[in-house]
C-alpha positions in Angstrom: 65.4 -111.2 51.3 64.3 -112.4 47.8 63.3 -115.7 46.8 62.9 -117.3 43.6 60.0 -119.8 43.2 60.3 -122.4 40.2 57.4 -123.2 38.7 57.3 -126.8 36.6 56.0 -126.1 33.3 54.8 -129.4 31.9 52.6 -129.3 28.5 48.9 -128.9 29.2 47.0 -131.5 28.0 42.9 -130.9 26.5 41.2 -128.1 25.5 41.4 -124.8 28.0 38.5 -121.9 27.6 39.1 -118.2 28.1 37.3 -116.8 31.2 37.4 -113.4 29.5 36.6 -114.3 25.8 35.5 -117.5 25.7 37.8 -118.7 23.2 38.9 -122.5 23.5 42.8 -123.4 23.3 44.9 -126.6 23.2 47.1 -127.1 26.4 50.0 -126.1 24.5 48.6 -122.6 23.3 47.8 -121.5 26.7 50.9 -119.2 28.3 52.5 -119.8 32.1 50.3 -117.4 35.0 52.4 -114.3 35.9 51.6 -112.8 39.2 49.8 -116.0 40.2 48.6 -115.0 43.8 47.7 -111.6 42.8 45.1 -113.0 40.2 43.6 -116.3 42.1 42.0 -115.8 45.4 42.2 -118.8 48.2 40.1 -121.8 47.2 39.1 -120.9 44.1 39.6 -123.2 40.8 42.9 -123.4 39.6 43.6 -121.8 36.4 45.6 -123.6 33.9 47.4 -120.4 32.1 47.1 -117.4 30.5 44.9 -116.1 27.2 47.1 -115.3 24.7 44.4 -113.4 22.7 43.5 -111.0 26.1 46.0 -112.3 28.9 42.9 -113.8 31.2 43.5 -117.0 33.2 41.9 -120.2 31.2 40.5 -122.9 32.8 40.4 -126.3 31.8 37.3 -127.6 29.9 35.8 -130.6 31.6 34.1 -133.7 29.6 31.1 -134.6 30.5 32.9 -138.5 30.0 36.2 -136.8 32.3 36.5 -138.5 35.6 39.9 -136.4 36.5 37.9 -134.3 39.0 35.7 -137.0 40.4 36.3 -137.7 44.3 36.8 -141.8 44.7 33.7 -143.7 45.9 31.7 -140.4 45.2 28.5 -141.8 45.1 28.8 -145.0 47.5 27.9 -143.2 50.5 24.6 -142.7 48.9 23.7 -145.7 47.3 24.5 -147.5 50.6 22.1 -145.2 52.2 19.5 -145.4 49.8 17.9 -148.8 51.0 
């Protein structure tokens, strides 16, 4: 039996850097993963596409200001603790 997965390709947003080459590319430079669970391995980081200088996955580049990966109340826990 085959099936056919679809994949939502929605236009990448910030800069994504090469694992391979280092290069840096906007979101929409960066090409759709082929073979996606042959190239990421279980709870590693997501990648957010494909090189298109050497066909490596790309990651996106995290600010130093970005608060997209930031848990909720990270940091409460602590502060409460700290007294």
């Amino acid at each position: 039996m085959y099936t056919r997965q679809w994949v939502d390709f929605r236009p990448l947003k910030g800069e994504h850097g090469c694992d391979n080459c280092s290069l840096v590319f906007a979101g929409s430079d960066v090409e759709p993963i082929t073979d996606f669970f042959q190239r990421v391995e279980p709870g590693g980081i997501v990648p957010s596409g494909v090189c298109p200088k050497c066909g490596a996955l790309c990651y996106p580049i995290k600010k130093e200001n970005d608060d997209a990966g930031k848990v909720p109340g990270e940091g409460l826990h602590k502060a409460a603790n700290d007294s």
